[in-house]
NURONU-313690 format. One line per field, with one value per residue: residue number from 1; residue in three letters; chain; x, y, z of N, C-alpha, C in turn. Coordinates in nm, 2 decimals. Layout:
N
resi	c(NUM_...)
resn	c(ALA_...)
chain	c(A_...)
n.X	c(X_...)
n.Y	c(Y_...)
n.Z	c(Z_...)
ca.X	c(X_...)
ca.Y	c(Y_...)
ca.Z	c(Z_...)
c.X	c(X_...)
c.Y	c(Y_...)
c.Z	c(Z_...)
// end
This chain:
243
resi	c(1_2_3_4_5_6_7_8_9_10_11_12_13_14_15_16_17_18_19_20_21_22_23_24_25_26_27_28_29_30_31_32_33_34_35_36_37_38_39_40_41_42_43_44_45_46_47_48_49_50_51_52_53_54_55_56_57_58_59_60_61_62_63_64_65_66_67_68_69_70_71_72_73_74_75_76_77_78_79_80_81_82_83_84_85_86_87_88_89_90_91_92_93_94_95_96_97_98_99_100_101_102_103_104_105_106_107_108_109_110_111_112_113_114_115_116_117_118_119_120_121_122_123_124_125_126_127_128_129_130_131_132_133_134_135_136_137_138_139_140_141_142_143_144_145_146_147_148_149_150_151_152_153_154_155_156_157_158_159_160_161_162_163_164_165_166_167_168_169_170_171_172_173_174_175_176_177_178_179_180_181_182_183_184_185_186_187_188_189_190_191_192_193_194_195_196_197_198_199_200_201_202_203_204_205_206_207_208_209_210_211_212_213_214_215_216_217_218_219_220_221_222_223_224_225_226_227_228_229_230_231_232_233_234_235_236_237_238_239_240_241_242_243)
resn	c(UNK_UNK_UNK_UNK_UNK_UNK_UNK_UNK_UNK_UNK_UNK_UNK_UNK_UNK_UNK_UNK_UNK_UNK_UNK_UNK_UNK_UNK_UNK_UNK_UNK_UNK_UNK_UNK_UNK_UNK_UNK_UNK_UNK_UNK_UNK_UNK_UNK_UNK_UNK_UNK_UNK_UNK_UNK_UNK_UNK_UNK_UNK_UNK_UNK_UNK_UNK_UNK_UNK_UNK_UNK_UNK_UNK_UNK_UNK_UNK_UNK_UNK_UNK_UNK_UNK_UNK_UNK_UNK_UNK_UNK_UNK_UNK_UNK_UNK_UNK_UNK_UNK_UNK_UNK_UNK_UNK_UNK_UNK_UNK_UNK_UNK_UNK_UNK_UNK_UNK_UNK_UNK_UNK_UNK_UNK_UNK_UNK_UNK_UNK_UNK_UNK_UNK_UNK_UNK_UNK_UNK_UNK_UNK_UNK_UNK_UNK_UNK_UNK_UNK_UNK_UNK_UNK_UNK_UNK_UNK_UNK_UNK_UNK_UNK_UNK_UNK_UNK_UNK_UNK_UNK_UNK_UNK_UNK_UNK_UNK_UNK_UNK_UNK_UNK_UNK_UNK_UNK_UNK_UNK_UNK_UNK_UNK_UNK_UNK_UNK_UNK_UNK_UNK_UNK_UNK_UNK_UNK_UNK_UNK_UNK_UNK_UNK_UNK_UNK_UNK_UNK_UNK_UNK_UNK_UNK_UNK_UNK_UNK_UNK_UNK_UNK_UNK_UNK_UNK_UNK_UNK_UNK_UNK_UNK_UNK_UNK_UNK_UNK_UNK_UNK_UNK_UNK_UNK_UNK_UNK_UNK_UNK_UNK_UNK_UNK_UNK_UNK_UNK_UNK_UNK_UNK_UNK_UNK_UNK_UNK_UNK_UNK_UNK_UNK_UNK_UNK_UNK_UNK_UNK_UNK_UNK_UNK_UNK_UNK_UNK_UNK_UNK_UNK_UNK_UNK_UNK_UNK_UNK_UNK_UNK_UNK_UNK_UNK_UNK_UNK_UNK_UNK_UNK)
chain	c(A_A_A_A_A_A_A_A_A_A_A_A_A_A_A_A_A_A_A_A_A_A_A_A_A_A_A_A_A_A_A_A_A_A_A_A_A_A_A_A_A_A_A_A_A_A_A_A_A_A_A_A_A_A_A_A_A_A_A_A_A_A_A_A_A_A_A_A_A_A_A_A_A_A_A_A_A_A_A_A_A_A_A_A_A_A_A_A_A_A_A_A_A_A_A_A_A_A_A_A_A_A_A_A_A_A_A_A_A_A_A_A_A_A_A_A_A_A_A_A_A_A_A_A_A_A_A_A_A_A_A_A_A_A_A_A_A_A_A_A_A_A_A_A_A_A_A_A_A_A_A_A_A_A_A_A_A_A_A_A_A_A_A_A_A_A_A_A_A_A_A_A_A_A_A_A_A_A_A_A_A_A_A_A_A_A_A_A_A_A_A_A_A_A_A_A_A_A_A_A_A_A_A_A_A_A_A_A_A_A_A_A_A_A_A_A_A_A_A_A_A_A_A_A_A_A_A_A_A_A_A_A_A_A_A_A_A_A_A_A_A_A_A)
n.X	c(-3.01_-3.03_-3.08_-3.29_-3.29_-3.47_-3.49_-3.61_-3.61_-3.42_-3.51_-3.68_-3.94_-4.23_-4.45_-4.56_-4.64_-4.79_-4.80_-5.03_-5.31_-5.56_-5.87_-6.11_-6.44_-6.48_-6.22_-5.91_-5.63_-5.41_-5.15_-5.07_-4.87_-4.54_-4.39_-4.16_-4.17_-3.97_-3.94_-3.89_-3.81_-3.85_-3.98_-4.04_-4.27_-4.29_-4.39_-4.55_-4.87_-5.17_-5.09_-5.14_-5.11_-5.21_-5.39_-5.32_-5.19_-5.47_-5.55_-5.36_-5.53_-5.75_-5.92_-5.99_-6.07_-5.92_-5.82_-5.67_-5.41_-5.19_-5.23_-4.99_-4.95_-4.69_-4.67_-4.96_-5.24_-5.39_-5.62_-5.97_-5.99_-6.10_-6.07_-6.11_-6.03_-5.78_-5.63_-5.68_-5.52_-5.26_-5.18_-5.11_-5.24_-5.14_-5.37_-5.37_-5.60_-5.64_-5.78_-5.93_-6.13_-6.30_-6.41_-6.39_-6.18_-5.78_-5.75_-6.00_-5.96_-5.78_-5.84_-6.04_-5.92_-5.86_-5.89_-6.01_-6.02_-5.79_-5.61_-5.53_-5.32_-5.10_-5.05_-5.07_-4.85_-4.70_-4.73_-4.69_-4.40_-4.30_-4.44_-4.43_-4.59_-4.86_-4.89_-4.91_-5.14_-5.40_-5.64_-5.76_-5.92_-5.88_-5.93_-5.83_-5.60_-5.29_-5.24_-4.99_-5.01_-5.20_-5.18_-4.88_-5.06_-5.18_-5.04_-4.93_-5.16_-5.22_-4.97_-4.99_-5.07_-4.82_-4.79_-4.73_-4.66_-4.69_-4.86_-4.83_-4.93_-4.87_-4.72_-4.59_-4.70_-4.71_-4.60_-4.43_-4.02_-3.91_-4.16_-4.16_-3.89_-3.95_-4.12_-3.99_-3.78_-3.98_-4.02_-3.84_-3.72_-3.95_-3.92_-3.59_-3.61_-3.84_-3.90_-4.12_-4.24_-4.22_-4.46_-4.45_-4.57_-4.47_-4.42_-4.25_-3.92_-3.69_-3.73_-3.85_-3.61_-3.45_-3.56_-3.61_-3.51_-3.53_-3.66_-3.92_-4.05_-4.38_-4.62_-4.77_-4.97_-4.76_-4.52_-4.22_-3.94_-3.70_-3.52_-3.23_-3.08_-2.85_-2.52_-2.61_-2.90_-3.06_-3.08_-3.11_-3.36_-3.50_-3.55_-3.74_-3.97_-3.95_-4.16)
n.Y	c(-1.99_-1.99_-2.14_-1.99_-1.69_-1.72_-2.03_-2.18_-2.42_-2.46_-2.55_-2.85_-2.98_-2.79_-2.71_-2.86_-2.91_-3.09_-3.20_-3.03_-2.92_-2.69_-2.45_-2.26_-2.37_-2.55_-2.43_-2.49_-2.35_-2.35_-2.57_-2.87_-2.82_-2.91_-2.84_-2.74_-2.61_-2.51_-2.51_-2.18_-2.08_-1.84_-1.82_-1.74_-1.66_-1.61_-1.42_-1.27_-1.02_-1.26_-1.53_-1.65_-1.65_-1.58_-1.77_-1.97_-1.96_-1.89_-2.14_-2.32_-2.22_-2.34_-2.20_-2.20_-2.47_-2.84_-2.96_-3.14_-3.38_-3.29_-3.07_-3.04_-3.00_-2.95_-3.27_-3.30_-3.30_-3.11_-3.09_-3.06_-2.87_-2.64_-2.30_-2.12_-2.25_-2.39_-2.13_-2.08_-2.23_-2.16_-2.05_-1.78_-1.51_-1.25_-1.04_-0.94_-0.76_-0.62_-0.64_-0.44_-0.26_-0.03_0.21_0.18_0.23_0.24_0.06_-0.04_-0.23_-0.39_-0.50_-0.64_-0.85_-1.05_-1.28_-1.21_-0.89_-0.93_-1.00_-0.79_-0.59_-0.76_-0.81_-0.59_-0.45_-0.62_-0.55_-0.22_-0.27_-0.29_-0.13_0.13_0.40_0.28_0.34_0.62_0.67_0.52_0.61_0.70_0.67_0.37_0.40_0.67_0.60_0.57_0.45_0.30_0.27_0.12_-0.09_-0.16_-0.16_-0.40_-0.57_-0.60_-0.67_-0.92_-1.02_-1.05_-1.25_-1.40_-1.63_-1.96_-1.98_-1.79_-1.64_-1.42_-1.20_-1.02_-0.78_-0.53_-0.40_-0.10_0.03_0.31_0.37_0.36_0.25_0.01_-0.08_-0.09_-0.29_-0.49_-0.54_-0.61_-0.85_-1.01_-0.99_-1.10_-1.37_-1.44_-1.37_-1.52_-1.78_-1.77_-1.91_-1.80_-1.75_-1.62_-1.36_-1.23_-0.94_-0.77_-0.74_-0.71_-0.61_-0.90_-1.06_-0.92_-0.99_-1.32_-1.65_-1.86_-1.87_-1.94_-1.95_-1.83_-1.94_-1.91_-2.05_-2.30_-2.40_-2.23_-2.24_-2.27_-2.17_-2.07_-1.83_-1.72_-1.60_-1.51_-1.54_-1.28_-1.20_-1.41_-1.47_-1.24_-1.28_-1.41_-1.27_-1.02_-0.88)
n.Z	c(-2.96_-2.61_-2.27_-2.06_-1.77_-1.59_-1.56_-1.76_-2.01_-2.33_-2.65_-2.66_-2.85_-2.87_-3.04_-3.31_-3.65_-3.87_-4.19_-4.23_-4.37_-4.45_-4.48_-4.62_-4.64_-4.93_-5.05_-5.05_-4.84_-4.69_-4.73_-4.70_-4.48_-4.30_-4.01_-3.68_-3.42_-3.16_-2.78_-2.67_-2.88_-3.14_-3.40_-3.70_-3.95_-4.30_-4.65_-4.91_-4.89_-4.92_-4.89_-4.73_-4.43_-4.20_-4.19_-4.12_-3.86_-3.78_-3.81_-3.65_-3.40_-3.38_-3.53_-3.74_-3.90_-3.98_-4.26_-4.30_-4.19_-3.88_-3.57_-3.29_-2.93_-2.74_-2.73_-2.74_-2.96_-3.09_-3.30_-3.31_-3.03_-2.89_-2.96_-2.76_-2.50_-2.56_-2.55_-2.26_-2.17_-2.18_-2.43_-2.61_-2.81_-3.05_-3.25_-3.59_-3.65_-3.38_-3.11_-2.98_-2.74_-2.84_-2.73_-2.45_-2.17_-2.15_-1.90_-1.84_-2.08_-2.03_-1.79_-1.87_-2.02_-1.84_-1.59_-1.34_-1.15_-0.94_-1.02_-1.18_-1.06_-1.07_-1.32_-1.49_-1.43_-1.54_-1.82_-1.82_-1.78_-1.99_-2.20_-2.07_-2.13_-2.04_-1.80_-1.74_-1.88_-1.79_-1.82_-2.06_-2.43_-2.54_-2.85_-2.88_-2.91_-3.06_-3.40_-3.35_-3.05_-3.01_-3.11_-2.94_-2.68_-2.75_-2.78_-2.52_-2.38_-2.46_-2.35_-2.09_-1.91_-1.89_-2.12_-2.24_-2.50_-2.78_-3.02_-3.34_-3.50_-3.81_-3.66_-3.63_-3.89_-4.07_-3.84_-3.69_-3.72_-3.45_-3.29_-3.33_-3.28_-3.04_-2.94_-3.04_-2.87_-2.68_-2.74_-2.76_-2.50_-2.35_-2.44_-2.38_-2.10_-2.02_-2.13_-2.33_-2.62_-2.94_-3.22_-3.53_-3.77_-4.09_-4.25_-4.26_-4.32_-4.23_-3.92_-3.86_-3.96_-3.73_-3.48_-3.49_-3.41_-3.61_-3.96_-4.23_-4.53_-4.69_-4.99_-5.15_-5.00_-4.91_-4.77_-4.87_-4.83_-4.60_-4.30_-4.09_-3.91_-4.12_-4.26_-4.53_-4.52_-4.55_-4.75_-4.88_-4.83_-4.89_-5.16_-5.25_-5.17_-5.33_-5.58)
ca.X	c(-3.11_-3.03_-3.19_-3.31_-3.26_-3.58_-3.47_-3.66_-3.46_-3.45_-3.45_-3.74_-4.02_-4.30_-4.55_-4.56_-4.75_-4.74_-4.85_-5.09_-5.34_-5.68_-5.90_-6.24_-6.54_-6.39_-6.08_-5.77_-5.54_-5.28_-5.11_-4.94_-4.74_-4.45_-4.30_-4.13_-4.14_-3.88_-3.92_-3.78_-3.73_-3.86_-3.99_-4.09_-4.34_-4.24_-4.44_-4.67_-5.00_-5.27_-5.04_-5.21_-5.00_-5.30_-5.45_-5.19_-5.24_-5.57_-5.55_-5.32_-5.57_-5.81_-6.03_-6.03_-6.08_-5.79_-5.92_-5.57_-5.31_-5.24_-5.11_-4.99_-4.88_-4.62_-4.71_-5.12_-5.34_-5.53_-5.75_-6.12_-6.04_-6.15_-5.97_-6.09_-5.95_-5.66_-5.61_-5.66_-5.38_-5.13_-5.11_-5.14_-5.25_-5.22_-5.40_-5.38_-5.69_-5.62_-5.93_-5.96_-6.29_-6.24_-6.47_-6.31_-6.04_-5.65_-5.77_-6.05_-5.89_-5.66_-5.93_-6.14_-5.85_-5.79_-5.99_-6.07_-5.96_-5.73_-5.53_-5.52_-5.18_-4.93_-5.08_-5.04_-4.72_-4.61_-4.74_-4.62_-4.26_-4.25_-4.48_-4.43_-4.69_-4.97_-4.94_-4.96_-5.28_-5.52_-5.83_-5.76_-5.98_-5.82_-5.96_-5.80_-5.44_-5.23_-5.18_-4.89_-5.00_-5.28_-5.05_-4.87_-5.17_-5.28_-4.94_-4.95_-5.26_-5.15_-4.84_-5.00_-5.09_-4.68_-4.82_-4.57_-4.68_-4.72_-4.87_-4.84_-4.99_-4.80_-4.72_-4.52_-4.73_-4.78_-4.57_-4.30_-3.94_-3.95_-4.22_-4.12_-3.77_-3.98_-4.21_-3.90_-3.72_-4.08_-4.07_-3.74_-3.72_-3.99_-3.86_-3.48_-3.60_-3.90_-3.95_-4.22_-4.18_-4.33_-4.47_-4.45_-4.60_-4.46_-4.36_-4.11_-3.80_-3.60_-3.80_-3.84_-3.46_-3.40_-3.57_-3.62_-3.41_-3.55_-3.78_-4.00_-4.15_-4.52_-4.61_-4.96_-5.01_-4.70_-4.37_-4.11_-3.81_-3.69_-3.38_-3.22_-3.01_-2.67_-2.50_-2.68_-3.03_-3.17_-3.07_-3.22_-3.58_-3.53_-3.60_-3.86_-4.04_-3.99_-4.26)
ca.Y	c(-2.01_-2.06_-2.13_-1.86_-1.71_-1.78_-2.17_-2.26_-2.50_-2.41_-2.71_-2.96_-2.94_-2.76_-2.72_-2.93_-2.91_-3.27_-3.22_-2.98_-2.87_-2.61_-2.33_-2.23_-2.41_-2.60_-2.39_-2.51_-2.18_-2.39_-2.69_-3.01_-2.76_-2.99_-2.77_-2.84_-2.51_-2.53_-2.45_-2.09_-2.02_-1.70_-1.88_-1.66_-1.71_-1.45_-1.41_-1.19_-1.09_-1.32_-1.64_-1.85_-1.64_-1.54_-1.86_-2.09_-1.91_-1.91_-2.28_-2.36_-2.21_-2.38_-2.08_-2.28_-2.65_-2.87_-3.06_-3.27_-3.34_-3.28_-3.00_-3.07_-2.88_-3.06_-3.39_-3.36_-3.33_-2.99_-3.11_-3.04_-2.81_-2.50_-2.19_-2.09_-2.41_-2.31_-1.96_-2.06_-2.40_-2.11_-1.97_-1.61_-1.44_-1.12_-1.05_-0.80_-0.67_-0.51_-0.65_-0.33_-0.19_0.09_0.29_0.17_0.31_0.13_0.06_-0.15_-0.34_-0.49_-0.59_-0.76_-0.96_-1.10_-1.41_-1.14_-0.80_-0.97_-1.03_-0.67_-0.52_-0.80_-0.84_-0.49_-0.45_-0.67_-0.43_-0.18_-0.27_-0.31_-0.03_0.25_0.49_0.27_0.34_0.71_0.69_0.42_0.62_0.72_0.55_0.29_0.47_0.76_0.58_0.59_0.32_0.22_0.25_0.04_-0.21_-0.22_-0.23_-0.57_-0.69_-0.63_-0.79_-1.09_-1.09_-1.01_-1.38_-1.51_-1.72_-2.06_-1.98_-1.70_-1.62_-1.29_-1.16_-0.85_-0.71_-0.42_-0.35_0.02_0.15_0.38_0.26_0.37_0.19_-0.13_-0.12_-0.15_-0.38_-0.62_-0.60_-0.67_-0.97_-1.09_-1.02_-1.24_-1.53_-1.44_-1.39_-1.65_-1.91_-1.76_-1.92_-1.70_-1.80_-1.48_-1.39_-1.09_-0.89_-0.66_-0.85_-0.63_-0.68_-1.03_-1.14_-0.90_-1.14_-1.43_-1.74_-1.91_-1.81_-2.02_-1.89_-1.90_-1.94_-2.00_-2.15_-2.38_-2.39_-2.26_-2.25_-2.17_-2.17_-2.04_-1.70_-1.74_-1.48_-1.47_-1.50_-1.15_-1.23_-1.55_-1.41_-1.08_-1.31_-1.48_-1.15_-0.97_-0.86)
ca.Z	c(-2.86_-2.51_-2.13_-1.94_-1.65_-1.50_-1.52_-1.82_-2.11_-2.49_-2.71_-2.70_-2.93_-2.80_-3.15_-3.43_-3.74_-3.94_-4.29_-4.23_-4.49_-4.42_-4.56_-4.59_-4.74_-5.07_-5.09_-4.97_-4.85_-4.63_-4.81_-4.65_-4.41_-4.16_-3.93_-3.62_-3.31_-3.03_-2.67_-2.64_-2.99_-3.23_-3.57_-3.82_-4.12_-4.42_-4.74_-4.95_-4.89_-4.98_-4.91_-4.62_-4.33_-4.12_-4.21_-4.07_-3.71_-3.72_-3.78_-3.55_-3.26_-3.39_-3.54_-3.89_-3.88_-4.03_-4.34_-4.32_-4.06_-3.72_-3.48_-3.17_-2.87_-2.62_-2.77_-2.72_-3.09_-3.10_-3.36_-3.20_-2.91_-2.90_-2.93_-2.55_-2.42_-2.57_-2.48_-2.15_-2.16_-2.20_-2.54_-2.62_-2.98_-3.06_-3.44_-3.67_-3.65_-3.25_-3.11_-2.86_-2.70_-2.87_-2.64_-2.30_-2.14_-2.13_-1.77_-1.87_-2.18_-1.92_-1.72_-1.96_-2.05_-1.70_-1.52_-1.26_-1.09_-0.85_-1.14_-1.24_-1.01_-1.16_-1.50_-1.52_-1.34_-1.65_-1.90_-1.78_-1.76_-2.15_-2.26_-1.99_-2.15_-2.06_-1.67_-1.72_-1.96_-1.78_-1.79_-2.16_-2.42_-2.62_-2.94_-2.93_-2.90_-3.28_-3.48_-3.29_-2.93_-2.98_-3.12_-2.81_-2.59_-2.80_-2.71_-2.38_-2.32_-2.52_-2.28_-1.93_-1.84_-1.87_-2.18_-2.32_-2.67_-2.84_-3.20_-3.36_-3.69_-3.83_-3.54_-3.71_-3.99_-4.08_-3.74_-3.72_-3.67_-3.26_-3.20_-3.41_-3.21_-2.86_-3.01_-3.12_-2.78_-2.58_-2.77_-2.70_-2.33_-2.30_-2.49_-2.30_-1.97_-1.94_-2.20_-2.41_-2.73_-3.06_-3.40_-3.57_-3.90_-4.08_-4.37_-4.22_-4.31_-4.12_-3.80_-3.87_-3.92_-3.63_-3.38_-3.52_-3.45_-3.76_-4.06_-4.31_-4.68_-4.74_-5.13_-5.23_-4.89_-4.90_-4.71_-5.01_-4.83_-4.46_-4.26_-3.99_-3.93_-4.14_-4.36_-4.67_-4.50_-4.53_-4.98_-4.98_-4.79_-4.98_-5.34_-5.25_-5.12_-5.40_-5.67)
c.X	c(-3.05_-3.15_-3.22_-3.32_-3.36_-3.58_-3.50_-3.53_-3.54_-3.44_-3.53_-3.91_-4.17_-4.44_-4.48_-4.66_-4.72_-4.86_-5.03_-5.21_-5.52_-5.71_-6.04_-6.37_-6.43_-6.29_-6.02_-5.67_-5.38_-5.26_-5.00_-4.82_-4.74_-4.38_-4.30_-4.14_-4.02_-3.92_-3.82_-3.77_-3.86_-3.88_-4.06_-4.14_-4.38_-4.33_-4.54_-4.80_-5.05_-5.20_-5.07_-5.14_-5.13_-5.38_-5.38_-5.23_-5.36_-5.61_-5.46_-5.44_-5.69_-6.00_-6.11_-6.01_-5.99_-5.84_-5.77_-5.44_-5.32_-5.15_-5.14_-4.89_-4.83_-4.69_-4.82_-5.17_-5.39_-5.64_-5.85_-6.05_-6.04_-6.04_-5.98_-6.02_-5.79_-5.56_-5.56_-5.58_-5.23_-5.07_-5.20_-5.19_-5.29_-5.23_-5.34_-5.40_-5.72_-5.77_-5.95_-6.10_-6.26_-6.30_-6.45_-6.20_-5.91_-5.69_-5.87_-6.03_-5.87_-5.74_-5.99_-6.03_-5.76_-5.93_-6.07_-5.97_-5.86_-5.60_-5.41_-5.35_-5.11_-4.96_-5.05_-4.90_-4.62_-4.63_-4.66_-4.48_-4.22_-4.32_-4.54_-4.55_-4.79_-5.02_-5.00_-5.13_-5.39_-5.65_-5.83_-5.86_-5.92_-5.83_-5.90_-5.65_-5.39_-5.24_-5.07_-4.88_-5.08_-5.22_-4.97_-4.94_-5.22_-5.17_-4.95_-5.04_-5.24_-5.02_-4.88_-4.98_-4.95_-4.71_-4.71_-4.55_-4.71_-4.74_-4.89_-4.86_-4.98_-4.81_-4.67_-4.57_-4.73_-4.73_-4.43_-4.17_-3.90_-4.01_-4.17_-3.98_-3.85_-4.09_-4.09_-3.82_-3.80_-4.05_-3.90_-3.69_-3.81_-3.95_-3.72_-3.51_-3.74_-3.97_-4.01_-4.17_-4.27_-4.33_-4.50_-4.49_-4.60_-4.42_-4.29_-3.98_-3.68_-3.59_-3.79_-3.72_-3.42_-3.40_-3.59_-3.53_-3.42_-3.68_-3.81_-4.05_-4.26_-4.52_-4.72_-4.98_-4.93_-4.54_-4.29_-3.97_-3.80_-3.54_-3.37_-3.11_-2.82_-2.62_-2.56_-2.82_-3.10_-3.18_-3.14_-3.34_-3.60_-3.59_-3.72_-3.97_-4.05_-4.10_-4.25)
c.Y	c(-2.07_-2.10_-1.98_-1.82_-1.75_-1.98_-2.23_-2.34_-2.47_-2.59_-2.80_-2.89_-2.89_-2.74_-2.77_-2.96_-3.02_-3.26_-3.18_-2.87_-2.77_-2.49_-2.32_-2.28_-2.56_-2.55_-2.43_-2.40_-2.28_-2.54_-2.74_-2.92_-2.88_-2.83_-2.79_-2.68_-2.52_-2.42_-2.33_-2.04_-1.93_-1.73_-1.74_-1.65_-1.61_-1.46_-1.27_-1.16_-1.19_-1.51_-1.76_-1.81_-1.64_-1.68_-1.97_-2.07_-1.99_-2.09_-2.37_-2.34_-2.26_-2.31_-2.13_-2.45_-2.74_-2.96_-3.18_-3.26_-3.34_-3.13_-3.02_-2.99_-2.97_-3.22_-3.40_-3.31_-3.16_-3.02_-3.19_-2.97_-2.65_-2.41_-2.11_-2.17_-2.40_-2.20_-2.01_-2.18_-2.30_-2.02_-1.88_-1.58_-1.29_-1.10_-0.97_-0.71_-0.60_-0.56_-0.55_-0.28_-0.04_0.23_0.30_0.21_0.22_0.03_-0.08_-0.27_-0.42_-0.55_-0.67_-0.85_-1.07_-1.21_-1.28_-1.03_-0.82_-1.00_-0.92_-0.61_-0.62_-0.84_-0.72_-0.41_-0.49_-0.60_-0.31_-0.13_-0.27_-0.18_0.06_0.38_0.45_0.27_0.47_0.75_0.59_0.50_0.66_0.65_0.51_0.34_0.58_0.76_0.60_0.47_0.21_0.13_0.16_-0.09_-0.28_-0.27_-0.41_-0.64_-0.71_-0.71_-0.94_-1.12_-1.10_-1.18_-1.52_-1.66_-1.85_-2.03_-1.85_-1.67_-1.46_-1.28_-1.00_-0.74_-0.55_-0.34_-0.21_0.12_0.21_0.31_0.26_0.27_0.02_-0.17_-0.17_-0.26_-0.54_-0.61_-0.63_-0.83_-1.05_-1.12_-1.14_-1.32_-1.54_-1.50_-1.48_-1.74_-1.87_-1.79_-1.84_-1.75_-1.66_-1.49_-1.25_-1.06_-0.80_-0.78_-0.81_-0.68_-0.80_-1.11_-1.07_-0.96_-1.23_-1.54_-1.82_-1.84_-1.94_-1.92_-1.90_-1.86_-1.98_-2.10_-2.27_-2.36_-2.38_-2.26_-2.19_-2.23_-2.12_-1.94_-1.71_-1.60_-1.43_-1.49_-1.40_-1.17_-1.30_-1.48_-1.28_-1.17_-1.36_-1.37_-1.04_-0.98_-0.89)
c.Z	c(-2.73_-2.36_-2.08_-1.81_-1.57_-1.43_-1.64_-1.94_-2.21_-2.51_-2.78_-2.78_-2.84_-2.92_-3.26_-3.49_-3.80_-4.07_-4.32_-4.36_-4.38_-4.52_-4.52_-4.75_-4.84_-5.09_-4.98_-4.95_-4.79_-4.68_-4.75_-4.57_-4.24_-4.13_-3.77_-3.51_-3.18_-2.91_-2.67_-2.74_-3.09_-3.34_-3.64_-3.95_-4.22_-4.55_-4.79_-4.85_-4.94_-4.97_-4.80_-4.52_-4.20_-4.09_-4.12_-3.91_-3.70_-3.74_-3.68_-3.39_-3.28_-3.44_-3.71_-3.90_-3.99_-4.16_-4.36_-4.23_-3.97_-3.65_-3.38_-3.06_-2.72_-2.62_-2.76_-2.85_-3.03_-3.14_-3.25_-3.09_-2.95_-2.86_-2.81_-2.50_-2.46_-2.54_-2.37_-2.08_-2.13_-2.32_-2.63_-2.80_-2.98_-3.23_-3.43_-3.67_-3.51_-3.21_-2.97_-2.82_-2.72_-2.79_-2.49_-2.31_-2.13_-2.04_-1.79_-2.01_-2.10_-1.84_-1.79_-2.03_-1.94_-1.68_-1.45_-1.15_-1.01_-0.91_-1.18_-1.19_-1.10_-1.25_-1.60_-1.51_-1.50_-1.80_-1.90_-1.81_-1.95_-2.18_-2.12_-2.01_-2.09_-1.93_-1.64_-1.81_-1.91_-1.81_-1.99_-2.29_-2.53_-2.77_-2.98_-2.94_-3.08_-3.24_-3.38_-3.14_-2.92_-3.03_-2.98_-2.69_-2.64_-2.72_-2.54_-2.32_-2.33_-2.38_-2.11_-1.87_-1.82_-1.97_-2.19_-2.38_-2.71_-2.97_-3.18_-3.50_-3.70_-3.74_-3.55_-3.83_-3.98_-3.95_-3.78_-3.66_-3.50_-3.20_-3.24_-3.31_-3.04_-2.86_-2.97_-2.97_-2.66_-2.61_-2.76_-2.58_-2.33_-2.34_-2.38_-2.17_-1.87_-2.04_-2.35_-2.52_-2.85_-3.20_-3.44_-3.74_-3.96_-4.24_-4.36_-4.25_-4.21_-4.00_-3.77_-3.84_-3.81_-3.48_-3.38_-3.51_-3.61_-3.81_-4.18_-4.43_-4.66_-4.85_-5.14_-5.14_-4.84_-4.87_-4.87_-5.02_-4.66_-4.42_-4.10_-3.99_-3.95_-4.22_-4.43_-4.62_-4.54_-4.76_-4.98_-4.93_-4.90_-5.19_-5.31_-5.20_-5.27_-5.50_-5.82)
// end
């Protein structure tokens, strides 16, 4: 991990989770998770389905309420603010589930994820530059993109506003390897060339160790081992992944 050219510095802690526990109702899904994020740096949280990966996000942005612990973002507490108040502090999410209008056109996605039209030229400008298809298709409607393209459109919107932060939930699932390679070098330009740091949550291991400065396990909702990119990395994540 270094600086980038824009000016920014790698290094100092920008999210910290401190013995973070949550879930829904009476169940507990995420258990006593410490983890520490660095300005600049590409983490990556690996496991099964069904293991508390989606869960962890959405508790971090405050979409599931913490029943233990704290997260904090550049030393201030999240616990209680709302996940608009968030968004709009700086930090980006793009799910899973593509939350597209699936009846509007490219043209209008991008708008409706802006403050307001004035926005539109260099919000788009920065789209754009990463996924080139999406200047020649604006009037197109989001619905009738594949699998993959609408993937990219999620990201783009997630990236238009030059977030700090960035969460991502299986961003590669289910695409082909084309689009996964333009996927994995969107998301490193940004981090390179202006800061954006990413909590990433994946099951491509491939993908994953390909951008990731460091990676973490999840296990039945609990940190089971993490590291950072050495030789034998892709063996040790590959056991703990298998069936």
């Amino acid at each position: 991990m270094r600086d980038g050219s824009n000016g920014w510095k790698a290094g100092d802690d920008l999210l910290k989770l401190s013995a973070v526990s949550s879930g829904y109702g009476a169940v507990t899904i995420v258990k006593d998770i410490s983890l520490t994020i660095k300005r600049g740096e590409i983490f990556a949280v690996m496991g099964k389905n069904g293991m508390g990966k989606t869960t962890l996000l959405k508790t971090i942005l405050g979409f599931i309420e913490l029943k233990a612990g704290d997260v904090t973002l550049e030393g201030a507490s999240l616990r209680g603010v709302a996940p608009a108040k968030l968004i709009a502090s700086g930090v980006a999410y793009a799910p899973q589930d593509q939350p597209l209008f699936q009846d509007l056109s490219i043209r209008d996605n991008i708008r409706l994820a802006l403050r307001s039209d004035r926005e539109f030229k260099n919000a788009s400008e920065r789209a754009f530059s990463y996924f080139p298809f999406l200047r020649d298709r604006l009037g197109q409607k989001a619905g009738t993109l594949s699998g993959g393209e609408q993937k990219m459109l999620t990201l783009a919107r997630s990236l238009m506003h030059q977030p700090k932060m960035l969460l991502v939930d299986e961003v590669s699932e289910g695409l082909q390897p084309s689009v996964v390679d333009r996927i994995a070098a969107a998301l490193k330009n940004e981090r390179d060339a202006n800061g954006v740091t990413i909590l990433m949550v994946e099951q491509n291991l491939d993908f994953a160790l390909r951008v990731a400065d460091r990676w973490a396990i999840l296990k039945l909702g609990a940190i089971d081992d993490q590291g950072g990119m050495e030789s034998n990395t892709r063996e040790r994540v590959l056991e703990h992944l298998k069936i």
